[in-house]
N, C-alpha and C positions, 0 to 999 in steps of 0.2 A: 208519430206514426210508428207502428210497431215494424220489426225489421221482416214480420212474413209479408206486410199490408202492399198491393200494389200500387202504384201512382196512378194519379188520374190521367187517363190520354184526353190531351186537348186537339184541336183541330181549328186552327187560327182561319178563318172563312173572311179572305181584305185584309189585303196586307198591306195596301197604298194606302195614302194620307189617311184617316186618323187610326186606322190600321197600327202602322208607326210606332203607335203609341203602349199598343197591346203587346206587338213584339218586341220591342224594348221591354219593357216591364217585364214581361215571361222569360227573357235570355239572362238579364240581369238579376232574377229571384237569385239568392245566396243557394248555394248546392248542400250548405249546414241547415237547411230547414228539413231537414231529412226529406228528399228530395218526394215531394207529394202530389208533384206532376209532371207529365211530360210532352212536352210538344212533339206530336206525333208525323205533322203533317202543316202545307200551308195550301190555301184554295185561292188560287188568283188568276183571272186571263192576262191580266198584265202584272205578275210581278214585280218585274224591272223598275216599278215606283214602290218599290219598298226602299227605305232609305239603309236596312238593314237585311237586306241580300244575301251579300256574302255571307254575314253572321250565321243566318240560316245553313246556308249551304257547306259553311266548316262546321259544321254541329252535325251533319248528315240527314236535315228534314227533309222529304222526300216537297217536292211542287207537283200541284195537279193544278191544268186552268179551269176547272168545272167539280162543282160539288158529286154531278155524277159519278165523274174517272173515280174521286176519290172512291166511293162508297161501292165501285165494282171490287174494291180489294179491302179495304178497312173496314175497319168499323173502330165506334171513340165513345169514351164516355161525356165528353164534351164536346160542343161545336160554338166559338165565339164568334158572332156574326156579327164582324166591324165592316160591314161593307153599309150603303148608302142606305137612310134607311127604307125606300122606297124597293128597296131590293132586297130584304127581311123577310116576306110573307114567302114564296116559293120556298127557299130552304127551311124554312120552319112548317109550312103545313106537309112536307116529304119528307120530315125528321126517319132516319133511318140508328138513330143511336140507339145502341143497348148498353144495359148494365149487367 
C-alpha cells in the first residue's frame, strides 16, 4: 500500500459468538502490513457478548446497537455481517456504503 493510499474502513455488524472470531482476527492483523484497514466501528445490541470488549474499547471503536445509529453519522467502505444468518438480508438490501 502506497503511503498516500487510505485504509479501508470496516464496520464489524455482530460482534457476539462467531462474531468473536472476525474481531480477533482484525485486532490481531500485524500493524507492518502497512496498515490497509481500519476498524471503524462495531454494530451490536448486545455487545457485552463480545469476548473482546475491551480490546475494542482501548483501541477507541466507537459501539452503535443498530446499523441505523451507525449510518446517521458514518459511512464505510466495508460492512462485515457476522451476525445470524437469518439477520443478513435487512442490512444488505439498505446497503448505505460508498466508495
Amino acid at each position: 500500500m502506497s503511503a498516500s493510499a487510505k485504509p479501508v474502513s470496516i464496520a464489524l455488524v455482530g460482534i457476539g459468538g462467531y462474531g468473536n472470531t472476525y474481531v480477533q482476527m482484525l485486532l490481531d492483523e500485524p500493524a507492518e502490513r502497512g496498515g490497509s484497514f481500519e476498524v471503524i466501528a462495531a454494530v451490536d445490541p448486545h455487545p457485552e457478548s463480545c469476548r473482546h470488549l475491551d480490546d475494542l474499547k482501548a483501541r477507541g471503536v466507537p459501539l452503535f446497537a443498530s446499523l441505523e445509529a451507525f449510518y446517521e453519522s458514518h459511512r464505510v467502505d466495508l460492512a462485515v455481517l457476522s451476525t445470524p444468518i437469518a439477520l443478513h438480508a435487512p442490512p444488505a438490501a439498505s446497503h448505505r456504503c460508498h466508495a
